[in-house]
C-alpha positions as CSV (number, residue, x, y, z in Angstrom):
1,X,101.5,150.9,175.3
2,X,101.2,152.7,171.6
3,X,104.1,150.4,170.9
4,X,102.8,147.5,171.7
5,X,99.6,148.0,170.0
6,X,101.6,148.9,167.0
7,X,103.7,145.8,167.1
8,X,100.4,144.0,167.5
9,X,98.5,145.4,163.9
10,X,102.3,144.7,162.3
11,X,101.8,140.9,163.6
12,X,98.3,140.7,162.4
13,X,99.4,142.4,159.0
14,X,102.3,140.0,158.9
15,X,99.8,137.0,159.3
16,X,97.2,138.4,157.2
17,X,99.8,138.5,154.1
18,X,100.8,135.0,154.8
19,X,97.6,133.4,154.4
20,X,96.7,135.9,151.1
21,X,100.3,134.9,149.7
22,X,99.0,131.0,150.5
23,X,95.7,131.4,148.7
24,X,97.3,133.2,145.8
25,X,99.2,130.0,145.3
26,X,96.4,127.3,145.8
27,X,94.5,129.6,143.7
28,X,97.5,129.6,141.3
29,X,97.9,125.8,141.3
30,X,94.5,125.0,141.0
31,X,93.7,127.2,137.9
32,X,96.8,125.9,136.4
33,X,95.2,122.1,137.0
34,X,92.1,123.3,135.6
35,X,93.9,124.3,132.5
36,X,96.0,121.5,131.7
37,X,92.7,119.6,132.0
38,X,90.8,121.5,129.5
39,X,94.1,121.4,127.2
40,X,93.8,117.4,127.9
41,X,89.9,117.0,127.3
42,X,89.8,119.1,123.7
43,X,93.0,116.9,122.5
44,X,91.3,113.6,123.7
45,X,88.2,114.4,121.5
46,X,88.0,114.1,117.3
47,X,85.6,116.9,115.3
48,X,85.2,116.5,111.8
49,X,83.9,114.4,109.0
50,X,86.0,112.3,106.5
51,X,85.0,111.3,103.2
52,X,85.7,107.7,101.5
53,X,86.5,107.2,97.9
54,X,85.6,104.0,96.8
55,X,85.8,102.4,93.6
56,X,82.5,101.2,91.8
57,X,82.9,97.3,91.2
58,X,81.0,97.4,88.1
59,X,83.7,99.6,85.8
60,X,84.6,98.8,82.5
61,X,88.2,99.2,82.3
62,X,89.0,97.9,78.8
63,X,92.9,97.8,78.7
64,X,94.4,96.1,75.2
65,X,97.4,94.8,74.2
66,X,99.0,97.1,71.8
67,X,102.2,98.2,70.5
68,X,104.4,101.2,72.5
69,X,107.3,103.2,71.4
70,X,109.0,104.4,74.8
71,X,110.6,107.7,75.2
72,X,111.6,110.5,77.6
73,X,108.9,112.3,79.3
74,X,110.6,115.5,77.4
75,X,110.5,113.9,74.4
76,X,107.4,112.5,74.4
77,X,105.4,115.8,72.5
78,X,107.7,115.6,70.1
79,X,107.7,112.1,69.3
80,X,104.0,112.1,69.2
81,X,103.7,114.9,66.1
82,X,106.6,112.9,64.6
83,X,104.3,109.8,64.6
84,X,101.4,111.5,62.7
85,X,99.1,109.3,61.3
86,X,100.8,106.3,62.7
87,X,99.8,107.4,66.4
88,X,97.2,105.3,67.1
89,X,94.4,107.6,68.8
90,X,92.5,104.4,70.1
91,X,94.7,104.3,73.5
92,X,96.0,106.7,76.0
93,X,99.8,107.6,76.5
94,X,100.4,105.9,80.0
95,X,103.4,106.9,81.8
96,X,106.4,103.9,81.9
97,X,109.1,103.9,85.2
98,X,109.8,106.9,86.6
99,X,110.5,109.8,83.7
100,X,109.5,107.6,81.1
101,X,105.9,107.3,78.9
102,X,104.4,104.9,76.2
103,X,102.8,106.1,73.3
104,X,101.2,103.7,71.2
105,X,101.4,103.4,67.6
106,X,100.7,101.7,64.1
107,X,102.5,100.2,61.9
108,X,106.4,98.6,61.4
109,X,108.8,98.8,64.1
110,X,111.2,99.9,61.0
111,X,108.5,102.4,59.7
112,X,108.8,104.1,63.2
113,X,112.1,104.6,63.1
114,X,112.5,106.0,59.9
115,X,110.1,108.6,61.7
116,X,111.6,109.8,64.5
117,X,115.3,111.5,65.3
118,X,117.9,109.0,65.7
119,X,119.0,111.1,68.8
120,X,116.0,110.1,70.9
121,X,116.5,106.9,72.9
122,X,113.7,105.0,72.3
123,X,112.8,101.5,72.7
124,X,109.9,99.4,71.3
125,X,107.5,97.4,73.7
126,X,104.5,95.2,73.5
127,X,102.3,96.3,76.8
128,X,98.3,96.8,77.9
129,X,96.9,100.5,77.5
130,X,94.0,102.3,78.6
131,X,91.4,102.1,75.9
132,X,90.2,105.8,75.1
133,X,86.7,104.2,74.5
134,X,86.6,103.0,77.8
135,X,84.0,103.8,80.5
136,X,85.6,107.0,83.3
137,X,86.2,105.4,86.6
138,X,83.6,106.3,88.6
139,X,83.9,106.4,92.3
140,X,81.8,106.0,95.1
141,X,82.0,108.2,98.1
142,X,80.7,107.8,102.3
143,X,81.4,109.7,104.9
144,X,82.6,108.6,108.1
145,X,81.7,111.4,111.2
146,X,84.3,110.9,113.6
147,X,83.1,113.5,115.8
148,X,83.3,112.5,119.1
149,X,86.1,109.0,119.0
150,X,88.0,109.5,121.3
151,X,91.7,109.8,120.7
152,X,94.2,107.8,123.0
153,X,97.2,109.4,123.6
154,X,98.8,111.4,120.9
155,X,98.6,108.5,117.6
156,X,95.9,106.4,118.5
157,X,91.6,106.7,117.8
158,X,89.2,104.4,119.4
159,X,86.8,103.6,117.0
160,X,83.1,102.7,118.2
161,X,82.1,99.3,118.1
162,X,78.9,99.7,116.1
163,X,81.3,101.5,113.1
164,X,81.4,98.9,110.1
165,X,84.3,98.1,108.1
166,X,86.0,101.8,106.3
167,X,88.8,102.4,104.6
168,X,91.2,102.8,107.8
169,X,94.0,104.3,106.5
170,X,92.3,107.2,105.1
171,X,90.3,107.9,108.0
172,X,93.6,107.7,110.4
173,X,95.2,110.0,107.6
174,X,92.1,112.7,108.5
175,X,92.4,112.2,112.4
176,X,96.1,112.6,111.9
177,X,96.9,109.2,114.3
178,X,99.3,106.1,113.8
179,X,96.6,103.5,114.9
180,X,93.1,102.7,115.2
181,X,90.8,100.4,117.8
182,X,87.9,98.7,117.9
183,X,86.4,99.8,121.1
184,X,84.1,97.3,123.2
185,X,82.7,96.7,126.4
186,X,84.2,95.4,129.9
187,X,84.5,91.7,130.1
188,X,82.2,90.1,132.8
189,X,84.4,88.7,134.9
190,X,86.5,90.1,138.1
191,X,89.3,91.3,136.5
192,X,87.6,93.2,134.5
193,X,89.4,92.8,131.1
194,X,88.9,94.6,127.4
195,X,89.5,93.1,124.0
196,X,90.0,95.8,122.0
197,X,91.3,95.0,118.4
198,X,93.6,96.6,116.3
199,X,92.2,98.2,113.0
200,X,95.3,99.3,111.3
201,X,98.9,100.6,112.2
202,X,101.3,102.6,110.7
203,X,103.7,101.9,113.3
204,X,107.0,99.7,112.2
205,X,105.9,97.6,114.7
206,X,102.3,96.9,113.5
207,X,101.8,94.6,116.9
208,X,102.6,97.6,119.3
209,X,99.1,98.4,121.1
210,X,100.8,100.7,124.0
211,X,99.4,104.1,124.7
212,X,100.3,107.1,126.6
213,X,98.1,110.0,127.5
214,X,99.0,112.9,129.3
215,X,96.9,114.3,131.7
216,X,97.8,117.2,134.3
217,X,101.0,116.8,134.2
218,X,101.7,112.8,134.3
219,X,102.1,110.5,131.7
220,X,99.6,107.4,131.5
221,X,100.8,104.3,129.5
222,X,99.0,101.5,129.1
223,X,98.2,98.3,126.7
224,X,95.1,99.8,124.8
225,X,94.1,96.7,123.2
226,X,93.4,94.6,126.9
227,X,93.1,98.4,129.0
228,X,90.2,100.5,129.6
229,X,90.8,104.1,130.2
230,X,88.0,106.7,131.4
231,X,88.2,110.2,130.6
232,X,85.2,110.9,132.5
233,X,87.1,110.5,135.4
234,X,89.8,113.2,134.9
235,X,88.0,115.7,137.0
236,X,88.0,113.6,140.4
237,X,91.7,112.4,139.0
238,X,92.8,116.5,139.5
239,X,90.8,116.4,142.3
240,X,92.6,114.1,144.2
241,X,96.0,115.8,143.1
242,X,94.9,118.8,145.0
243,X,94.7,117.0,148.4
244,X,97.4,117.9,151.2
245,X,99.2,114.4,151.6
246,X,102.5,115.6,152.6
247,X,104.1,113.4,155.4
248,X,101.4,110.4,154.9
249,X,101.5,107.0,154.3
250,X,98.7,106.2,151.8
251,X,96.7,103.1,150.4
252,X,95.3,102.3,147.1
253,X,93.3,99.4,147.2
254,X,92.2,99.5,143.8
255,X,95.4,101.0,141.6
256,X,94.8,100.5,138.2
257,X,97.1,102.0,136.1
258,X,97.6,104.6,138.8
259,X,94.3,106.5,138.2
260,X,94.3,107.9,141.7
261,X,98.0,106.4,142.8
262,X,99.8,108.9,140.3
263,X,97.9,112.2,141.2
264,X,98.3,111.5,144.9
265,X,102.0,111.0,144.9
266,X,102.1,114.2,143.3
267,X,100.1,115.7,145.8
268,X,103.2,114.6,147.8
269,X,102.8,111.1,149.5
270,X,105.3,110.0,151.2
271,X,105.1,106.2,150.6
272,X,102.1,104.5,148.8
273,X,101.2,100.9,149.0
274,X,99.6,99.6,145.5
275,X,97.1,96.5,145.5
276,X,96.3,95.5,141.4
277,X,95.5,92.0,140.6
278,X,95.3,91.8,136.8
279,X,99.1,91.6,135.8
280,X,99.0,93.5,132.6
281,X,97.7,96.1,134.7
282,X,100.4,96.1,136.8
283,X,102.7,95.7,134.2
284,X,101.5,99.1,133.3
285,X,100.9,100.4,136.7
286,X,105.1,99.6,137.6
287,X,105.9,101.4,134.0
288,X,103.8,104.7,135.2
289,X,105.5,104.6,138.3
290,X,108.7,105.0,136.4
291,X,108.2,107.2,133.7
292,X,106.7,109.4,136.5
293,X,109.4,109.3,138.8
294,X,107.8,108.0,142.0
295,X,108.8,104.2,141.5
296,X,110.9,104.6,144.8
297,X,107.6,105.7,146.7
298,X,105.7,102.9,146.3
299,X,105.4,98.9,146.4
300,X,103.5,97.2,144.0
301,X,100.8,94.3,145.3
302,X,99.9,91.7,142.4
303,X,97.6,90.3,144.5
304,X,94.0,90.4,145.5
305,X,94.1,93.3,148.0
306,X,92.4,90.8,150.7
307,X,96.0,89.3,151.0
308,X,97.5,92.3,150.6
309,X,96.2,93.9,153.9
310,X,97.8,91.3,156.0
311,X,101.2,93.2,155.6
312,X,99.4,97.2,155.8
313,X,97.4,96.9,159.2
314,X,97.4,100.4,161.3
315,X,99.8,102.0,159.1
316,X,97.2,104.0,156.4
317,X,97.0,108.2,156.8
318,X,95.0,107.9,153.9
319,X,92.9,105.1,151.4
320,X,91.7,104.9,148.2
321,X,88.5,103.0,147.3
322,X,88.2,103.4,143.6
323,X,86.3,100.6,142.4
324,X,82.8,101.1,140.9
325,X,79.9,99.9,140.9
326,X,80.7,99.1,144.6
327,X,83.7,98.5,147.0
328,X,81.5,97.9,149.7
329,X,83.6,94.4,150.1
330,X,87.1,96.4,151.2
331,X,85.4,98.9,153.4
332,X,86.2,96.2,156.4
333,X,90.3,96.2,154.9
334,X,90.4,99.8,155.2
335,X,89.3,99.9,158.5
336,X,91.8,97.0,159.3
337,X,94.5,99.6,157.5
338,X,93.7,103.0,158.8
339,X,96.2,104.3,161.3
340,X,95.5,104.1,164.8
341,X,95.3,107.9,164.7
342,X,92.5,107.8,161.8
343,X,92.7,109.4,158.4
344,X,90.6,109.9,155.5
345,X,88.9,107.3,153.1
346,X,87.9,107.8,149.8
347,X,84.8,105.6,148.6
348,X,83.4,105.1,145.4
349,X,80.5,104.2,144.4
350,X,77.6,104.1,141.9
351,X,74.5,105.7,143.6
352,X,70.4,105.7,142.4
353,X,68.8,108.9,143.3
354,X,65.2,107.8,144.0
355,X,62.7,110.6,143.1
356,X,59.9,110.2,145.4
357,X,58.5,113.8,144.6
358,X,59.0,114.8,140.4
359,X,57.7,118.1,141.0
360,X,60.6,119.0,143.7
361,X,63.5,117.4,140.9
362,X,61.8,119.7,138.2
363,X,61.7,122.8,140.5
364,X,65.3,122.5,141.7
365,X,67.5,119.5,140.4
366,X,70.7,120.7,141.5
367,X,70.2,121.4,145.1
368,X,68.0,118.3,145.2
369,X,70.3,115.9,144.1
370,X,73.1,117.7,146.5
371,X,70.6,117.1,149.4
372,X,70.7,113.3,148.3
373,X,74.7,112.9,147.3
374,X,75.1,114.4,151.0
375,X,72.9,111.7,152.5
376,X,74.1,109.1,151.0
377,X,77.7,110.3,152.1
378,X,76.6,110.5,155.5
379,X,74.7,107.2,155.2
380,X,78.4,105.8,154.1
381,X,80.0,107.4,157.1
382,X,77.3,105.6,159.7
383,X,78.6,102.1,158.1
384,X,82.1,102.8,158.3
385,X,82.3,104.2,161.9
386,X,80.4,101.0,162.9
387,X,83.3,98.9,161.6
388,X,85.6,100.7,163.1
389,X,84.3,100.3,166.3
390,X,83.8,96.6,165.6
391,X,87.0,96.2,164.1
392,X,89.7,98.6,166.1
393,X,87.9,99.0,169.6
394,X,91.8,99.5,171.0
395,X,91.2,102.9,169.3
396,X,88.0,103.4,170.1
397,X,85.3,105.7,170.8
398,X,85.7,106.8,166.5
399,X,84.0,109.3,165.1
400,X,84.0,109.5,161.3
401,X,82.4,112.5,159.3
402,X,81.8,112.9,155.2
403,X,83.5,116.0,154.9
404,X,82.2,116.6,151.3
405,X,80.5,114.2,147.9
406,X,82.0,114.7,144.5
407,X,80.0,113.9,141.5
408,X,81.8,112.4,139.2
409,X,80.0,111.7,136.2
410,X,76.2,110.1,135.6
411,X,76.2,107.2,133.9
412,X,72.1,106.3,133.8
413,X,69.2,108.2,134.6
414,X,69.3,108.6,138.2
415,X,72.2,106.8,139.0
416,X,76.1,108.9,139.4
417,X,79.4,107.8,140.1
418,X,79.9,109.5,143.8
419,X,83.1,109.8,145.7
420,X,82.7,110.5,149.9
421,X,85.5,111.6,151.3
422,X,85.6,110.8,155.0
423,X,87.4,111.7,157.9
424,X,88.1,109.2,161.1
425,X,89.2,110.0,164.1
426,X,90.1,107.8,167.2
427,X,89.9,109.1,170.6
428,X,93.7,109.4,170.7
429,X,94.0,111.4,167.7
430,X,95.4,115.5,168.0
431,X,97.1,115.4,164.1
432,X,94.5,115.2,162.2
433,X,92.3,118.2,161.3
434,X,89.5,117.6,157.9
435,X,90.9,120.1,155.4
436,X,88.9,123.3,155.0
């Protein structure tokens, strides 16, 4: 009996040090994440001010024709105190090729020579000096705060839209990148498109507008001058690189470049199916895919995903819905796509917090805005179990749960960029378990 109970505490040690070993290396993993991030976010952001030199339009520069003797650069003290009174004092010695100068002087060609030491090589020019009358260049100086423009990959700098015209060069000198864009604004329409333009280059290829960042581990390359990239969403982009999706099939709906499809092949996806629309984004979206390694994981959709789905139904472990400001429109697709087993769903959205009691935000923001990021993921999870049951009654009774809201970044007052993660589950499911 005492060796039974011992064999017993040895199992339970045995099992205890298994799971500590496990957390050790989530642990491990996650602050390593957490690092590269931080590495990421302080190279993707400019300090510092740089200051302009430019030259006053009203300078009086007063160069003259005049006569030049032209000697060695070695020569040229010595050929000046051989001159004497025939250097003429009312221009400045300018310097003439490369280890050459031109001192001006009076007088005869023939007097000259009489002058100075046949074993100089000199040679006599007509050519505009300097006036030493003339006014000093003056020079006008601005500075130009870059603090702040962010920095696309490793030689590029967006430059704000509302920055006038600079002296480009100089200020990509300062920031230490290869090029410069003009940021602006998303286009209207569907596709959602930039026009970015290029300031300067100091590529060979002054027509090359292709980026790369690098961001926990994966490289992200993209056409800057038609491409939007957000930083803000690097967070929710390690986030999702942390999730367990070993053995599943998953769908992006909205790829991208592979905001969300590159981190969640990492996280070990066994196949991924890619809807994009905009073919320069899938252009760039296929080139990811590559440089990453994972092109064999996944097929590429250039199509609207709502043609996409016709060839994905009941085969999705797992779906990405990253389109903001809504992507209410797909949720019926990704209930069409989930496997018959259920899975999870990832839904984005831009939410308004309304504040219907000020003095209960001032006293306690942070657990009040939880409480409302938590209702509106369950209010999501009520709309999409009522599709499913709609949708896939051959599965049904579903039961779908928001297993947790990440806050992704605010972009108004009041209003955040929320992600629910959900978890469905048909009757006839025993594989899937929501992750702890």
């Amino acid at each position: 009996q005492w060796r039974a109970s011992n064999d017993f505490v040895k199992n339970i040690v045995v099992i205890a040090g298994n799971r500590l070993e496990s957390s050790r290396f989530k642990l491990d993993r996650l602050v390593n994440s957490i690092s590269l991030l931080r590495k990421d976010e302080n190279e993707n952001k400019m300090e510092g001010t740089v200051s302009l030199r430019t030259n006053d339009a009203n300078v009086n520069t007063c160069n003259s024709s005049t006569k030049c003797v032209v000697v060695t650069k070695s020569a040229a003290r010595r050929v000046k105190l051989a001159l004497g009174s025939k250097f003429n004092k009312e221009f400045l010695i300018s310097d003439w090729g490369v280890d050459q100068v031109a001192i001006p002087f009076l007088g005869e060609e023939s007097q000259i020579q009489k002058l100075l030491d046949p074993a100089d090589e000199i040679q006599f020019i007509e050519t505009n000096l300097r006036s030493k009358h003339a006014k000093s260049q003056t020079h006008k100086s601005t500075k130009v705060n870059i603090k702040g423009w962010a920095r696309l990959g490793s030689d590029a700098l967006l430059v704000p839209s509302e920055i006038e015209a600079q002296d480009w060069k100089s200020i990509a000198a300062f920031a230490k990148v290869k090029r410069l864009f003009r940021d602006c604004e998303v286009g209207p329409d569907e596709t959602r498109p930039c026009r970015r333009t290029l300031l300067f280059s100091a590529l060979s290829n002054q027509t090359d507008t292709w980026v790369t960042i690098k961001e926990n581990g994966l490289s992200l390359s993209f056409d800057a001058a038609c491409t939007m990239f957000c930083f803000g969403n690097a967070p929710e982009r390690l986030r999702h690189a942390s999730f367990d999706c070993r053995g599943q099939t998953v769908v992006d709906l909205y790829a991208g470049i592979g905001y969300f499809t590159l981190p969640m092949l990492k996280a070990g996806a066994t196949f991924l199916h890619a809807c994009e629309w905009s073919p320069i984004t899938a252009r760039a979206l296929r080139r990811n895919l590559q440089d990453n390694g994972f092109a064999h994981k996944v097929t590429v959709y250039e199509m609207d995903n709502q043609l996409a789905v016709v060839d994905l139904k009941n085969i999705a472990h797992r779906i990405s819905l990253g389109l903001t400001p809504s992507c209410r429109k797909a949720w019926p697709l990704a209930c069409d796509i989930l496997h018959s087993s259920g899975g999870f769903l990832h839904i984005h959205e831009n939410h308004k917090v309304l504040i219907q009691n000020k003095s209960a935000v001032s006293n306690s923001t942070s657990s009040y805005y939880r409480t409302a990021f938590n209702a509106w993921g369950q209010d999501v999870a009520c709309h999409i179990n009522t599709i499913l049951q709609e949708r896939r009654p051959e599965a049904a009774p579903w039961e779908t749960k928001c297993i947790f809201v990440s806050k992704v970044k605010s972009y108004a007052p009041h209003v955040f960029h929320l992600v629910a993660d959900l978890h469905c589950v048909s009757s006839s499911s025993t594989s899937f378990t929501p992750p702890e």
